[in-house]
N, C-alpha and C positions, 0 to 999 in steps of 0.2 A: 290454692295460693296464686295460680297463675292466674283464677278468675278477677280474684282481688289485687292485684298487681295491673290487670286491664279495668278495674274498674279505677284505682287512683289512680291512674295514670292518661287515661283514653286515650290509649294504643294499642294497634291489635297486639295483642299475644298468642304464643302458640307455643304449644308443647308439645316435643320427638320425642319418639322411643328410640331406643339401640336401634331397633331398623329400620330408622328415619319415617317413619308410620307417625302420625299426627294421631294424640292422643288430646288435643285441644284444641278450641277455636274460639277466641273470643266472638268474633267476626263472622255468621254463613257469608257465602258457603263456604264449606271447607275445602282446602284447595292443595289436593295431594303434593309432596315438593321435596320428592325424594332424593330428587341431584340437584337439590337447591345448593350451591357452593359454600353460602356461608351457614350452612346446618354442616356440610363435610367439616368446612374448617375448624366448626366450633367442636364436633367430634374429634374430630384430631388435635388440635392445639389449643384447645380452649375457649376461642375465641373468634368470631368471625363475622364480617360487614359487607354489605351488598348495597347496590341503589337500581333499583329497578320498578316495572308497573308492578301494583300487587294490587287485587279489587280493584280496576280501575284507574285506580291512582299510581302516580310516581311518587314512590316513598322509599326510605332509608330506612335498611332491615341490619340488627346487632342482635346474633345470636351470643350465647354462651353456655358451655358446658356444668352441669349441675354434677355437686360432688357425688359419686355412686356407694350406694347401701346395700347393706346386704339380702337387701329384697329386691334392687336394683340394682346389679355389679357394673350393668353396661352404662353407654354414655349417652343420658336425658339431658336435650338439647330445650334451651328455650328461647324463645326469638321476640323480639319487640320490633314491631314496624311501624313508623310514624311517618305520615305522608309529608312531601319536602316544602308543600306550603306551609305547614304546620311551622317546619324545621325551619324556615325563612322567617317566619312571623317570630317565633322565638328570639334568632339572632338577631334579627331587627330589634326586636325589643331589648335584649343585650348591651345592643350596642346603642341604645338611648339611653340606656341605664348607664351604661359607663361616662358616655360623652356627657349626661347631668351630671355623674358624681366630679368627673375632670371640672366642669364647670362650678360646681358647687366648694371643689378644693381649691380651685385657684381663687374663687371670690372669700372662700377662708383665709388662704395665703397675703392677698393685697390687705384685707381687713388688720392682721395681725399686724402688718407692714407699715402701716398707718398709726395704729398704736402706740408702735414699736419709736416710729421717728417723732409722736408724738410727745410721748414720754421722755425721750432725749431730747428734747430739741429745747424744751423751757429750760432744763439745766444747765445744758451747754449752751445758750442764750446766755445766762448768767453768768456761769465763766466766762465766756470771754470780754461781757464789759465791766467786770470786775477788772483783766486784762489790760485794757483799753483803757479806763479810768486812772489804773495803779502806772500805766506810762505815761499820764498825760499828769503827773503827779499829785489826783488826789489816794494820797496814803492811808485815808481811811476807809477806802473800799474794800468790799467783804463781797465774796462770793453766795454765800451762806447756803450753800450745796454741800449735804453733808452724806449722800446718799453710798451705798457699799456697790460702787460701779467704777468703773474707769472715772465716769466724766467727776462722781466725787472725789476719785483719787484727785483727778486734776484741782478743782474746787479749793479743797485741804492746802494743796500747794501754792496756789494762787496766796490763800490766806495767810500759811506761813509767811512765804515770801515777804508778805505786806506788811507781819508783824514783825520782822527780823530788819525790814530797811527802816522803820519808827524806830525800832531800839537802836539802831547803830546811831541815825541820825541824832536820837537824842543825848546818846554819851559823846559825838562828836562837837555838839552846842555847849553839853557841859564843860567839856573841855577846852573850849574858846575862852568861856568865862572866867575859869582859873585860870588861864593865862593871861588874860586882860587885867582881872585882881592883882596877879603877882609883878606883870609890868607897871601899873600904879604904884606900886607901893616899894617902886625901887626910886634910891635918892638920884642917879644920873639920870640921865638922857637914853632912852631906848623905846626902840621901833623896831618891829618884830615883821618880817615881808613872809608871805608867800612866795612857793615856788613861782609864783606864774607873777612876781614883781610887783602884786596886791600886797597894801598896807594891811597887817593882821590885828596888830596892836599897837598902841605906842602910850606912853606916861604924861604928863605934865609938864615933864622937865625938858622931854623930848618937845614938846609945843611948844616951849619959850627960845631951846635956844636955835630950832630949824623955823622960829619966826612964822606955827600955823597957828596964832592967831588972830580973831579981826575978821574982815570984809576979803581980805588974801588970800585966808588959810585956803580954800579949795583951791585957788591956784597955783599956790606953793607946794602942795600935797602933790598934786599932778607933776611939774616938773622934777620935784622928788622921787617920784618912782619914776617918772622918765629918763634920770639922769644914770649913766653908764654905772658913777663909781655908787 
């Protein structure tokens, strides 16, 4: 196992016996390492890390203690050494992988972001000159945003709004008119003001005898409402 352990892996390995005795060597020569510290450690607590020359090389050594059997009670240490260029080239490589994938999520992030405002932005373009139109008083503007989002909630509103001021408006027109009917069709003289001292209605009878007709009537009409009583 330990062979094949060094062969997927190419790293040395090596395998202790209870008395720290090298029972393995992926790697000649074999290189006796009986007060190697992290073989003690990994005897004792299970686990244990060294960085020192080994063949040559400066490498990072991680032993660990193998469970014991009953053909083996004591504690078979195994150790992986991988030289620190190795372990630099790795991390390098690590850390390009991350720094692409940060690169690669942020340009996910802006993409989505773009979408995102693109997709609102024609909506809420339309509401607001729906908006815009409904105060500048054409009453037949329509949102026509009908979408299950905020900006359609707004939309709906907008549109209500637009059909609720048509309705009032036009019971309010209807209501001029039967007042104008019913001012005609009275036998005296009556003239009907607004609050704001505007002529609202007024009859026939009202024109003959406040003398509004002829080439005068608008002048007459005007001192009319201009006059106190």
């Amino acid at each position: 196992r330990a062979r094949d352990l060094a062969r997927m892996t190419g790293d040395r390995v090596t395998l202790f016996g209870p008395a720290g005795d090298v029972r393995f060597d992926s790697e000649p020569p074999v290189i006796p390492e009986r007060d190697a510290h992290e073989v003690r450690d990994a005897a004792t607590t299970g686990r244990g890390v060294a960085r020192r020359t080994l063949g040559g090389a400066e490498s990072i050594l991680a032993a660990a203690r193998l469970p014991s059997t009953r053909e083996e009670p004591g504690a078979v240490v195994v150790r992986v050494a991988r030289p620190l260029s190795s372990v630099r080239s790795s991390v390098d490589g690590l850390t390009r992988f991350a720094r692409n994938t940060q690169a690669a999520a942020a340009s996910v992030a802006i993409f989505l972001c773009l979408v995102a405002a693109a997709r609102f932005q024609r909506p809420l373009q339309k509401v607001i000159a729906a908006a815009k139109a409904l105060g500048a008083g054409d009453l037949a503007a329509r949102s026509g945003v009908a979408s299950n989002d905020e900006v359609g909630d707004a939309g709906r509103a907008i549109d209500a709004m637009a059909a609720e001021i048509r309705r009032r408006l036009a019971n309010a027109g209807s209501a001029d008119a039967v007042v104008a009917q019913l001012v005609d069709a009275l036998p005296l003289p009556c003239v009907i003001f607004e609050v704001t001292g505007d002529v609202l209605a007024l009859n026939g009878a009202a024109r003959s005898a406040l003398r509004l007709e002829g080439p005068n009537a608008s002048r007459r009409l005007k001192e009319l409402t201009k006059s106190p009583e």
